[in-house]
N, C-alpha and C positions, 0 to 999 in steps of 0.2 A: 484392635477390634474388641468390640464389648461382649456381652453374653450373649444380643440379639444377631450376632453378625454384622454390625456396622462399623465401620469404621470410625475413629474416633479421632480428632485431629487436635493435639494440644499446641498450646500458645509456643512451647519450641521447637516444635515440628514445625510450625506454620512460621518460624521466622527464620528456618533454615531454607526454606521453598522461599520466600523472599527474596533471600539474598543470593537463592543461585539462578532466578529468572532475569532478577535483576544483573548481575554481573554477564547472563548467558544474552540476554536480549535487550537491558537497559528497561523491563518496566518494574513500575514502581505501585508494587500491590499496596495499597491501605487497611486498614486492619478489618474495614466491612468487608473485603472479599472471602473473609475464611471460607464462609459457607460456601460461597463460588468455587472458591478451591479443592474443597473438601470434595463438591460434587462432582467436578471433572476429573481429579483424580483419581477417584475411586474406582472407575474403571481400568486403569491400567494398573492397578494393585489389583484389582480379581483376574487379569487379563498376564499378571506374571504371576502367580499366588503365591503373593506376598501379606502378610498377617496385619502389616500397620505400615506408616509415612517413616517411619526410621529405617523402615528393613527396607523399604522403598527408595529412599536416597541412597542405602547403602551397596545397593544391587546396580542403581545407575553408577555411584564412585569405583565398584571394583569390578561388575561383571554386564554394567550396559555397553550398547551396542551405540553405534551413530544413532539408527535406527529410534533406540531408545531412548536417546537423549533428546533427538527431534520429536518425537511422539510427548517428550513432558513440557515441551515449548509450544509446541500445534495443542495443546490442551490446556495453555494460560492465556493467548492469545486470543482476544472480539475480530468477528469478522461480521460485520453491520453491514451492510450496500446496499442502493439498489441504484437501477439505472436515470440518469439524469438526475443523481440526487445535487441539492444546490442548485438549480438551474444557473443561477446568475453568473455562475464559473462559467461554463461552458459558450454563455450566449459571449462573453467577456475573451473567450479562450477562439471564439469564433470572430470576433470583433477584431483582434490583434492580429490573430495571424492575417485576416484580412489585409493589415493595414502592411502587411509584409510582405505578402502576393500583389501590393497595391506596388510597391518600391520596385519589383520586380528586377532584382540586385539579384544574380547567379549568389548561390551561397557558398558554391565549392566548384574546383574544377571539372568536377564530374559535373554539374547543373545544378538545379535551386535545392536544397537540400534542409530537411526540417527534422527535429527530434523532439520528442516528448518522453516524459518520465511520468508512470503512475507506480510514486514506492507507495505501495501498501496498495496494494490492488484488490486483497482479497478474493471473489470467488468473480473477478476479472470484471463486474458492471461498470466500473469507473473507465478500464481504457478502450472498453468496447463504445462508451456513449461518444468518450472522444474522437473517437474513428467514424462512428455516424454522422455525427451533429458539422464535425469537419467537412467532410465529404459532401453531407448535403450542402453545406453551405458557399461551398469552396470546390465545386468539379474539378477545379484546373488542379488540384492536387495529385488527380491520378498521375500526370507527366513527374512529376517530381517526385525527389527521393524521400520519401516519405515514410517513419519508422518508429513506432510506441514502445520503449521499452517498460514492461510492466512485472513485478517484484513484490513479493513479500514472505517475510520470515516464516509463515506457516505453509510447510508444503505440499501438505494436504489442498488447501483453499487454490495455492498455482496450479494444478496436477488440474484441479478440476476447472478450472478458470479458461486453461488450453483446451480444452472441449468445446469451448464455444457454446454450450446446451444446455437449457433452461427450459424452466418449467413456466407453464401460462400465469402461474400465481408470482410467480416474479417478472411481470407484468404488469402487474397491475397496476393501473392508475396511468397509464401510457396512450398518447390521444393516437389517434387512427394512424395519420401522419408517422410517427416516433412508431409506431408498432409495424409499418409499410417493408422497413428493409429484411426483420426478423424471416426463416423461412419454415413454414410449418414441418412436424416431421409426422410419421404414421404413429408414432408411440403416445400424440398430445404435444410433447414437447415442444420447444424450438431450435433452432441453433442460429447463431452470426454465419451470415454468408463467407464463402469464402475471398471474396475480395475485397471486406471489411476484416477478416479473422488474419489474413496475412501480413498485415498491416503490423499487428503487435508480437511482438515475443515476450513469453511469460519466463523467468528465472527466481527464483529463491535466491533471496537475500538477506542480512542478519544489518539491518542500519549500522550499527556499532561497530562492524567487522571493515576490514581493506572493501573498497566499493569496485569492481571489476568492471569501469563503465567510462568509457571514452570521452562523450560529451563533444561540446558544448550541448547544451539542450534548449530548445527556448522557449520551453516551459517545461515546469515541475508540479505534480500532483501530489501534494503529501497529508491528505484530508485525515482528522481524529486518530494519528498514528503520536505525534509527540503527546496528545494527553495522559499517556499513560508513562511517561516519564519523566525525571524526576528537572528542575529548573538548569543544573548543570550539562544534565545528557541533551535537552531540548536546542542549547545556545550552539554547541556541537554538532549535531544534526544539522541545525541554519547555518551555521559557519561552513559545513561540507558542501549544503546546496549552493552556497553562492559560489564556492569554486568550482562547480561544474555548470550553472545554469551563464548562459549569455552576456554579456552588458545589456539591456533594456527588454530581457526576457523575464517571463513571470513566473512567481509561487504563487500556487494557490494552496491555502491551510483550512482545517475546517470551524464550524461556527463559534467553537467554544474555544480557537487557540489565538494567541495572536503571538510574534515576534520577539518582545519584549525587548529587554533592554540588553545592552552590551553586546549586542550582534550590529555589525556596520553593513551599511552597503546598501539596504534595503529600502524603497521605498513605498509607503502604502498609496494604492493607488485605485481602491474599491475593499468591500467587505469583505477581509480576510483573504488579498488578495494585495501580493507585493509585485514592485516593480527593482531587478536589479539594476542598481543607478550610479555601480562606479565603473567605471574603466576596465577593460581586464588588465592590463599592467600596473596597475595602481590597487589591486586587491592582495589582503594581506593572507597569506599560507596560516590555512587550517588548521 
C-alpha cells in the first residue's frame, strides 16, 4: 500500500496470483489484466485488512478458509451472459433435438430420456434459455425425462443463478414472445417459472477438478469458458467432453473458440458448433 492508501501491485506479486488461479482453475491471465486484478482484489485485501498482495497470498497459504480461497477464484473469474445469446445455437439445439423426438427411440428403460450440460453457466441465462426455447418448441418434452445440468466454478454467480430472478434490464432486447414465459414479480423484477426452473440444477464445479456427472449428455454448452485457458488445459477440457457427451450429440463453444487441433472425435458441423462423430466404444480414455 502507498502513502495514498492504495494498493500497489508489483510485477511479482502479479505472477504469483497467476500461477495460483492458474493451477487452482486453469486460467491463463496475460499481463494486461494486472489492473483487472489489482481491482478485484483489492477488496478482499480491505475486507481481511491485509496491507498489500504478499501478506494476501500469505493469509490465504496458512490462515485461509475454503471460504477464502473460493472468494479469490469468484473474483478472477468473467461472468458475461444474457439470455438467448448466439441465437443460432439454440435455434440449432432446437433443430436436433427435434430430430431425436422425430426417431422417437425410448432412450432408457425408464422412457425417452435427454440431458444437457451448461458448464459455465454463469448467473444461469444460458440454461434457463435452453429450457425455454426447448420447451416452446418441443411440448412433447414435458413426458420425458428431461434434465439441464448447469455449473460453474464461481459460486457466488450459481447461488444466484438458482434464484431464478432477474431484473427487467436483463431483458433487454428480448421480443414479446421470448419475454411471454418470464413471471412478473411485485419488486419489478422477474423470475423463471417453476416448471422451466425445475428442469435445471445448478452445482459448482472447478473444469480441471474429478467432474461428478454421469452422463451421456446429448449436448454440451461450454460458450467463452476455454478462452481463458492456456492451448494445453483447452485440448483437455474437449477430450473430457467428448467422453461424456453422446455419439452424434453436440458441443456448442463460443464465437471466438474453436476445437483446434489434436482433439479427435469431433466433427464441425455449424458455427462453433461440433458434432460427436466416433462411436462410444471406439473413443479413446481421457
Amino acid at each position: 500500500m502507498n502513502s495514498d492508501g492504495e494498493f500497489v501491485l508489483s510485477d511479482a506479486e502479479f505472477e504469483k496470483i497467476k500461477k495460483r488461479i492458474y493451477q487452482i482453475a486453469g486460467i491463463s491471465l496475460s499481463d494486461a489484466k494486472k489492473t483487472l486484478v489489482l481491482s478485484r482484489l483489492a477488496k478482499l485485501l480491505r475486507q481481511n485488512r491485509l496491507p498489500g498482495f504478499n501478506e494476501y497470498l500469505d493469509f490465504l497459504d496458512t490462515r485461509g478458509t475454503h471460504d477464502d480461497h473460493q472468494q479469490f477464484v469468484n473474483a478472477l473469474t468473467t461472468n458475461l451472459t444474457r439470455f438467448y445469446r448466439e441465437d443460432h445455437h439454440f435455434d440449432h439445439l432446437c433443430q436436433s433435438i427435434g430430430e431425436l423426438i422425430a426417431r422417437d427411440v425410448p432412450m432408457s428403460r425408464g422412457g425417452k430420456r435427454l440431458r444437457l450440460w451448461s458448464a459455465g453457466c454463469s448467473t444461469g441465462q444460458e440454461p434457463y434459455t435452453m429450457a425455454m426455447a426447448l420447451m416452446a418448441a418441443h411440448p412433447v418434452l414435458k413426458s420425458w425425462d428431461f434434465k439441464i445440468l448447469a455449473t460453474d466454478v464461481d459460486t457466488e454467480v450459481v447461488a444466484r443463478a438458482a434464484t431464478g430472478v432477474y431484473s427487467e434490464s436483463e431483458l433487454a432486447g428480448l421480443s414479446k414472445e421470448r419475454l411471454a414465459p418470464f413471471e412478473p414479480m411485485s419488486d419489478g423484477r422477474v423470475r423463471i417459472p417453476q416448471n422451466l426452473k425445475s428442469l435445471v440444477t445448478f452445482k459448482p464445479l472447478n473444469l480441471l477438478h474429478e467432474w461428478p456427472v454421469k452422463g451421456p449428455f446429448d449436448a454440451i454448452f461450454c460458450r467463452n469458458v476455454t478462452i481463458y485457458f492456456d492451448k494445453p488445459t483447452q485440448r483437455n477440457v474437449f477430450e473430457r467432453f467428448h467422453q461424456v457427451l453422446k455419439p452424434g450429440g453436440h458441443l456448442y463453444i463460443g464465437h471466438s473458440e474453436n476445437i483446434g487441433t489434436g482433439v479427435t472425435g469431433f466433427r464441425s458441423v455449424g458455427k462453433t458448433i461440433y458434432c460427436n462423430s466416433v462411436p462410444q466404444d471406439k473413443r479413446a480414455v481421457a
